[in-house]
TIKOLVEX-835255 format. One record per residue: x, y, z of N, C-alpha, C, O in turn; residue number from 1; residue in three letters. Coordinates in steps of 0.2 Angstrom, whole numbers, plus 5000, padded with zeros to 4 digits. Each point is the difference from the previous one (the first is absolute). Layout:
<recs>
+------+------+------+------+------+------+------+------+------+------+------+------+-----+------+
|  n.x |  n.y |  n.z | ca.x | ca.y | ca.z |  c.x |  c.y |  c.z |  o.x |  o.y |  o.z |  nr | rest |
+------+------+------+------+------+------+------+------+------+------+------+------+-----+------+
|    X |    Y |    Z |    X |    Y |    Z |    X |    Y |    Z |    X |    Y |    Z | NUM |  ALA |
...
+------+------+------+------+------+------+------+------+------+------+------+------+-----+------+
</recs>
This chain:
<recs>
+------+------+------+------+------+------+------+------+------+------+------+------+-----+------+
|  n.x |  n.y |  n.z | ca.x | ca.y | ca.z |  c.x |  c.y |  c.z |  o.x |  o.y |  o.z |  nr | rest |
+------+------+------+------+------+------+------+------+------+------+------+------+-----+------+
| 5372 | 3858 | 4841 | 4998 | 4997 | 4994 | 4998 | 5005 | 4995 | 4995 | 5003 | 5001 |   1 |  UNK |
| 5009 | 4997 | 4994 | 4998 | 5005 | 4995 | 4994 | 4997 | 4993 | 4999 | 4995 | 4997 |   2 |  UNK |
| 4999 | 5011 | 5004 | 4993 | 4997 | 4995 | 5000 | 4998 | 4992 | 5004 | 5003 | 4996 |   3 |  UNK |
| 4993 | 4992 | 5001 | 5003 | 4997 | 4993 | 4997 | 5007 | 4997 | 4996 | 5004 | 5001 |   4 |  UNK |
| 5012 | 4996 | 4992 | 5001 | 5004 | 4995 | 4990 | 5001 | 4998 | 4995 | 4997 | 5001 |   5 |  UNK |
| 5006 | 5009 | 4995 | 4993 | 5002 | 4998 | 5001 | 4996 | 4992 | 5005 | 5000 | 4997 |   6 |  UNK |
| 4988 | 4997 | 5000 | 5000 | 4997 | 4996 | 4998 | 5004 | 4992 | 4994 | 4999 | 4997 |   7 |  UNK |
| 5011 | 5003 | 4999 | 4998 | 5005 | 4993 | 5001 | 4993 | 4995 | 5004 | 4995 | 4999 |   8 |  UNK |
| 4990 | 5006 | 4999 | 5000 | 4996 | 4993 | 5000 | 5004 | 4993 | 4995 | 5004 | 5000 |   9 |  UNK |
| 5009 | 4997 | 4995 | 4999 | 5002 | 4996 | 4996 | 4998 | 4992 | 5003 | 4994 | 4999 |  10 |  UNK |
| 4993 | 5007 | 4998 | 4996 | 4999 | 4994 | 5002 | 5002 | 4994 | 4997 | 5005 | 4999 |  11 |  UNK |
| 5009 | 4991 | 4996 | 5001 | 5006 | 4995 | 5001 | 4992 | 4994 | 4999 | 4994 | 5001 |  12 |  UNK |
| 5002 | 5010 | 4993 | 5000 | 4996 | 4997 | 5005 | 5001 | 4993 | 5000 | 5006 | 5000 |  13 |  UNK |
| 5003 | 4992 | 4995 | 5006 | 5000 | 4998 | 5002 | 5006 | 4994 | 4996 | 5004 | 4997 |  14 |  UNK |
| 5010 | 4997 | 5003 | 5000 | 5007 | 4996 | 4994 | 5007 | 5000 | 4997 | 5004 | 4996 |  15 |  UNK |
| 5005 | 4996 | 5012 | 4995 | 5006 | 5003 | 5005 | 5003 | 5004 | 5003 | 4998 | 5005 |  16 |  UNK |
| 4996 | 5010 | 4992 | 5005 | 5005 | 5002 | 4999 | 5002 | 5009 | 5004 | 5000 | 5005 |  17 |  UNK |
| 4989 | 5002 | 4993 | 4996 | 5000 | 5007 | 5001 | 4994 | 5007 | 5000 | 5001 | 5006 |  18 |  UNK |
| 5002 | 4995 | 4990 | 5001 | 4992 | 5005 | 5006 | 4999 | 5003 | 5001 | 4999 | 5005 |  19 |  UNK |
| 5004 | 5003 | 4990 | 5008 | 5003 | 5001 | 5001 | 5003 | 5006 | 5002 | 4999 | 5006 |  20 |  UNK |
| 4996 | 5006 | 4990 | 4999 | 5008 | 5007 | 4997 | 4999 | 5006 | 5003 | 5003 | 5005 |  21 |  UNK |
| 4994 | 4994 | 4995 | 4995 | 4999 | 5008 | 5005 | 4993 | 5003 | 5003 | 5001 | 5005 |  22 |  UNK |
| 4999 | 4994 | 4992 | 5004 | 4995 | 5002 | 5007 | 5005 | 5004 | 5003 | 4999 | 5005 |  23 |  UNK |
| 4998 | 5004 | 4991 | 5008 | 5005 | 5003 | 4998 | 5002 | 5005 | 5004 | 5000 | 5005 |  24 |  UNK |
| 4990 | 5005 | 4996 | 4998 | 5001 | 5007 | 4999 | 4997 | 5007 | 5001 | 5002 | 5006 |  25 |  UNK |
| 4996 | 4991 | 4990 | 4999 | 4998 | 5005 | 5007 | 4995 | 5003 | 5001 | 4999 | 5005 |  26 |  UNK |
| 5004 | 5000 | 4990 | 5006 | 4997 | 5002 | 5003 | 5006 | 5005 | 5002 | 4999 | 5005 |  27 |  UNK |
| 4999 | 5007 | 4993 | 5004 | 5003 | 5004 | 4997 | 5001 | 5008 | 5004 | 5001 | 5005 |  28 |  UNK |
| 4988 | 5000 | 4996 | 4998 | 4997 | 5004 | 5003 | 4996 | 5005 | 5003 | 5001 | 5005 |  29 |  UNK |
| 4996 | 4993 | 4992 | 5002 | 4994 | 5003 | 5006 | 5000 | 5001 | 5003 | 4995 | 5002 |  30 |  UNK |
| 5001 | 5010 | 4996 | 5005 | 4999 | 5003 | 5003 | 5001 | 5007 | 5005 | 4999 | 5002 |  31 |  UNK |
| 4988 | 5006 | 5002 | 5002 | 5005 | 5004 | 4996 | 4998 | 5006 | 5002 | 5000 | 5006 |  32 |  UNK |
| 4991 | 4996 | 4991 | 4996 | 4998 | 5004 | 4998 | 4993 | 4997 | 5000 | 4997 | 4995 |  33 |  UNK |
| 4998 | 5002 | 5013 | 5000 | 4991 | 4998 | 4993 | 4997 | 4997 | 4995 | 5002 | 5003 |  34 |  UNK |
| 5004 | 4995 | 4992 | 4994 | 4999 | 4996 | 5003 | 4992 | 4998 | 5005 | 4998 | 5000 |  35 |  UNK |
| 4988 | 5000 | 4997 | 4999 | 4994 | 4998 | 4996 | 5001 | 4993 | 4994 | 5001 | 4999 |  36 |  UNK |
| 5013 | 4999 | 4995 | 4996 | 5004 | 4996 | 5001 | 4994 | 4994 | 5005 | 4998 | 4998 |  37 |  UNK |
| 4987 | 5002 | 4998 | 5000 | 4994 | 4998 | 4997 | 5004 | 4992 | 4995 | 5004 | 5000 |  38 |  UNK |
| 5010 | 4994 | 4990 | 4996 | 5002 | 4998 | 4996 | 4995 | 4995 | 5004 | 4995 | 4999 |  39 |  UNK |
| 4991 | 5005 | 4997 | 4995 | 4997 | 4997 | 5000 | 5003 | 4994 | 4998 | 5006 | 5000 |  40 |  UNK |
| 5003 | 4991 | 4995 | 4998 | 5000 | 4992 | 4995 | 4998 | 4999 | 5000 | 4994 | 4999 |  41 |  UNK |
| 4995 | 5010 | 5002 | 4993 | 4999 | 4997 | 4997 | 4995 | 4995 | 4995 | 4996 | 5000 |  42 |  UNK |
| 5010 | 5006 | 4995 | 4998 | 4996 | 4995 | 5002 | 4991 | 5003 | 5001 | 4997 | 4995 |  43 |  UNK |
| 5000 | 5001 | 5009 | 5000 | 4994 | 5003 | 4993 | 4997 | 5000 | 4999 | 4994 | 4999 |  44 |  UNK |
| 4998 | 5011 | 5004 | 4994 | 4998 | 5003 | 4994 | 5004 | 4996 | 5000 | 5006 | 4999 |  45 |  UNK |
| 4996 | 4990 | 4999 | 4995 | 5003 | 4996 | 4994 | 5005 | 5003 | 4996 | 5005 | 4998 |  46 |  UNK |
| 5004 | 4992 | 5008 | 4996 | 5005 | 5005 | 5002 | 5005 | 5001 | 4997 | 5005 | 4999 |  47 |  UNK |
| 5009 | 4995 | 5004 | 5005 | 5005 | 5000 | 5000 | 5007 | 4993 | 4999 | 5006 | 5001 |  48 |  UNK |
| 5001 | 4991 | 4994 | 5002 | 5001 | 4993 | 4991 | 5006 | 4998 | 5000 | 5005 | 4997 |  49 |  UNK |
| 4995 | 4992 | 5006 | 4993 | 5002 | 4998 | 5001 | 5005 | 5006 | 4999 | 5006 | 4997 |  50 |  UNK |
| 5002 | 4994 | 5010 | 5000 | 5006 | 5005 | 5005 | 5004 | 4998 | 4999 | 5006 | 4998 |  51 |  UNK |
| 5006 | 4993 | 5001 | 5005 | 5006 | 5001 | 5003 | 5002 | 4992 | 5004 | 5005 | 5000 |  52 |  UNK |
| 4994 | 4992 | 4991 | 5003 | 5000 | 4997 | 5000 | 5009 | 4997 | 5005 | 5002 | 4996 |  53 |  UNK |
| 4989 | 5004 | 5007 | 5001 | 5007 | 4999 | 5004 | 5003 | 5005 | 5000 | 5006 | 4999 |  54 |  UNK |
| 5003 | 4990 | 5007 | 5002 | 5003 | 5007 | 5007 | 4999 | 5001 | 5003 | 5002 | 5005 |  55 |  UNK |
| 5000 | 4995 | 4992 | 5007 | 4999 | 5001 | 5006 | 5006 | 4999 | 5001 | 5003 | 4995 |  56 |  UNK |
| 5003 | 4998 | 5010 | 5000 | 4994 | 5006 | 4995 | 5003 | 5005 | 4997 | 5006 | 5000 |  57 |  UNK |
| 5002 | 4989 | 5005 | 4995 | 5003 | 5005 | 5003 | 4997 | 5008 | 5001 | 4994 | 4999 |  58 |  UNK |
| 5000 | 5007 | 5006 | 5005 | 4999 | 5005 | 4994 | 5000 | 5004 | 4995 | 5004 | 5001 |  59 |  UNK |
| 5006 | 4990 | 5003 | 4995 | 4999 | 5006 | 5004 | 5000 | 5008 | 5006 | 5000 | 4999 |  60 |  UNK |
| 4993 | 5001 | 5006 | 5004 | 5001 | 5005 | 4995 | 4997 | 5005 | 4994 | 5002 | 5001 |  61 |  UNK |
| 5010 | 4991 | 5003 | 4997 | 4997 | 5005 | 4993 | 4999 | 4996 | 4995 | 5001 | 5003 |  62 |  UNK |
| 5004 | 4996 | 4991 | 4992 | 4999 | 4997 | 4997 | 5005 | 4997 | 4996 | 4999 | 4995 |  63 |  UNK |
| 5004 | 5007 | 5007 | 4997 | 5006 | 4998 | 5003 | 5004 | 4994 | 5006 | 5000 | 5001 |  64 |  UNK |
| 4991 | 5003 | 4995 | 5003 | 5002 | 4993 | 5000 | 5008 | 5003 | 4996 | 5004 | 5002 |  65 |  UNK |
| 5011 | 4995 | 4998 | 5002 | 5008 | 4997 | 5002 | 5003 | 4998 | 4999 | 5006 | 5002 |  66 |  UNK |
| 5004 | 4993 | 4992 | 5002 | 5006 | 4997 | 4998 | 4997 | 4994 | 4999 | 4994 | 5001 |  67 |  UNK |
| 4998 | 5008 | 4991 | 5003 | 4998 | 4994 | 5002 | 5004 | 4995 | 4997 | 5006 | 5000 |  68 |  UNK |
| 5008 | 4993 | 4995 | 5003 | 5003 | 4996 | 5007 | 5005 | 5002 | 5005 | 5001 | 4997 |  69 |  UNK |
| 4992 | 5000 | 5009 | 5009 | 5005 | 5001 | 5000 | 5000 | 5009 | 4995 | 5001 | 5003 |  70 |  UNK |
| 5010 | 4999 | 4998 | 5001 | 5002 | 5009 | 5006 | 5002 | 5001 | 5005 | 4998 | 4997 |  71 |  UNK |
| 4994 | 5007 | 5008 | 5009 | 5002 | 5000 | 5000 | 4995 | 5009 | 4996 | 4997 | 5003 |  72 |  UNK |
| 5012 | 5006 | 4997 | 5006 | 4995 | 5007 | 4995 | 5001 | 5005 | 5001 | 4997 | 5005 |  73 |  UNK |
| 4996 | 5015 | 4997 | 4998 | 4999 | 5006 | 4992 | 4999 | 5001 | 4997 | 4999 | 5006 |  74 |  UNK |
| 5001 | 5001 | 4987 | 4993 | 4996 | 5002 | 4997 | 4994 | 5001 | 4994 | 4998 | 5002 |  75 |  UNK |
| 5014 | 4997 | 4996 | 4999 | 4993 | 5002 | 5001 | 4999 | 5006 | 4998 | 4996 | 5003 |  76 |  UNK |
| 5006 | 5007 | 5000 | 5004 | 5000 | 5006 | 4994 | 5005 | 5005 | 5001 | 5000 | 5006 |  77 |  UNK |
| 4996 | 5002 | 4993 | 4994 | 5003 | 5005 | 4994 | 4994 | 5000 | 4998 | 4999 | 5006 |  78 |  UNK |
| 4998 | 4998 | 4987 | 4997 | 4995 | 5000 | 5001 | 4993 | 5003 | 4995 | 4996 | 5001 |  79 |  UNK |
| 5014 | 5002 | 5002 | 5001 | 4997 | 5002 | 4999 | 5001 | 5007 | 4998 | 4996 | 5004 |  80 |  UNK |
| 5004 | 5011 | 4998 | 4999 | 5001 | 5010 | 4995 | 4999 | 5001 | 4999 | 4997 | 5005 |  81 |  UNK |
| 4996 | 5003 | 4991 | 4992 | 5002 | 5000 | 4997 | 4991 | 4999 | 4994 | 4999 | 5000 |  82 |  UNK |
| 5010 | 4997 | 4999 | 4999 | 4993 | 4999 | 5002 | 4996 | 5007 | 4996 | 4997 | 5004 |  83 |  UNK |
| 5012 | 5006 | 4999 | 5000 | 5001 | 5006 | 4997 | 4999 | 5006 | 5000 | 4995 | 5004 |  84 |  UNK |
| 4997 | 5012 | 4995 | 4993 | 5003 | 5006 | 4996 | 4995 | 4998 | 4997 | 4997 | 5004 |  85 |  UNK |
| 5001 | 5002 | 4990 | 4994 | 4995 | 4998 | 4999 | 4995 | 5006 | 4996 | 4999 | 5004 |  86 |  UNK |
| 5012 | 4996 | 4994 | 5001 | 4993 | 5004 | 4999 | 5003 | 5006 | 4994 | 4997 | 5002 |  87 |  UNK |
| 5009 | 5007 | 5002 | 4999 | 5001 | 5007 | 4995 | 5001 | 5003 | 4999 | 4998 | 5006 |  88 |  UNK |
| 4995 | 5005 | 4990 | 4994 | 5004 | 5003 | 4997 | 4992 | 4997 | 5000 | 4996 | 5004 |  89 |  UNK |
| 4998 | 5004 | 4990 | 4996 | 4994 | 5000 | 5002 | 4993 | 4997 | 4996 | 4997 | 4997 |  90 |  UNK |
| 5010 | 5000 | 5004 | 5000 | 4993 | 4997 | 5005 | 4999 | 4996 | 5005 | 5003 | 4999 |  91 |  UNK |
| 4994 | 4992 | 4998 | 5004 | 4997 | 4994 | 4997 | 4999 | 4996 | 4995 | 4996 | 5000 |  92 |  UNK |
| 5009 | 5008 | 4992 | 4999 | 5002 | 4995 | 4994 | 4994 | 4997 | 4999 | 4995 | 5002 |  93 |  UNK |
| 4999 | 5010 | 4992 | 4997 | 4996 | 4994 | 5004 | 4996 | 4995 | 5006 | 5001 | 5000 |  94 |  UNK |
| 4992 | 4994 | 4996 | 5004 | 4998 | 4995 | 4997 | 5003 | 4994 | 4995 | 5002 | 4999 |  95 |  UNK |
| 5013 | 4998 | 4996 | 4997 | 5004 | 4994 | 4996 | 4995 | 4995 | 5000 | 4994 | 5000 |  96 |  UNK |
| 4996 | 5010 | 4996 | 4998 | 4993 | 4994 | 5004 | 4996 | 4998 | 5006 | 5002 | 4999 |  97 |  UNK |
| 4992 | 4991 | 5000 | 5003 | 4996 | 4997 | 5005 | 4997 | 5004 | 5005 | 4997 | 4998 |  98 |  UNK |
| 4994 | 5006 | 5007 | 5005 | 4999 | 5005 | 5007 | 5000 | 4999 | 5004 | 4996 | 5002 |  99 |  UNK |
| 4999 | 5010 | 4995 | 5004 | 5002 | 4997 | 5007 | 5003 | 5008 | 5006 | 5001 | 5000 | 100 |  UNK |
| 4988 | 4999 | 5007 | 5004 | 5006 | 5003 | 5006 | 4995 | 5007 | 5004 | 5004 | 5003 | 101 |  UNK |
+------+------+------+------+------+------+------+------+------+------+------+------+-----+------+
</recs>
C-alpha cells in the first residue's frame, strides 16, 4: 500500500507576481511527485486575509509552513522527503489553517 500524496497548500492572493511564481513551482512539482495540492485566495477568508495579508504567497506542507515568498523545484522537493520521513517516523500530518490542506 503506497502512502497518501503529501498535502501543499498554497496562500497567495490575486495579481501577485510572487504567487504566479511559486504557483509554477510548485505545478512543476506536482507533476513529478505525488501531492495533494490545494490553492487558497486569502482574500476569501478574512482570517486568512489579517495572518497572511504581508506573507504572500506562503506554502505550507502536510500543515507546517515552509517556504514564503520564493522556493525553488529542489527545495520543495527536499521539504517534501523530509514530510515523508515525517509521516513514517511520527504519524499523520497536521492540517493547515483554515483547513485549507
Amino acid at each position: 500500500m503506497s502512502a497518501p500524496p503529501v498535502c501543499v497548500t498554497l496562500y497567495t492572493k490575486a495579481e501577485c507576481h510572487l504567487c504566479e511564481e511559486m504557483a509554477a513551482v510548485v505545478a512543476a512539482v506536482a507533476a513529478r511527485v505525488a501531492l495533494q495540492v490545494t490553492a487558497v485566495d486569502i482574500a476569501g477568508d478574512p482570517a486568512l486575509l489579517r495572518r497572511f495579508q504581508d506573507e504572500v504567497p506562503v506554502l505550507f506542507v502536510d500543515g507546517r509552513k515552509a517556504f514564503k515568498y520564493r522556493v525553488t523545484a529542489g527545495a520543495l522537493r527536499r521539504r517534501i522527503r523530509r514530510a515523508q520521513w515525517e509521516r513514517r517516523i511520527l504519524g499523520t500530518p497536521r492540517e493547515s489553517p483554515g483547513g485549507g490542506s
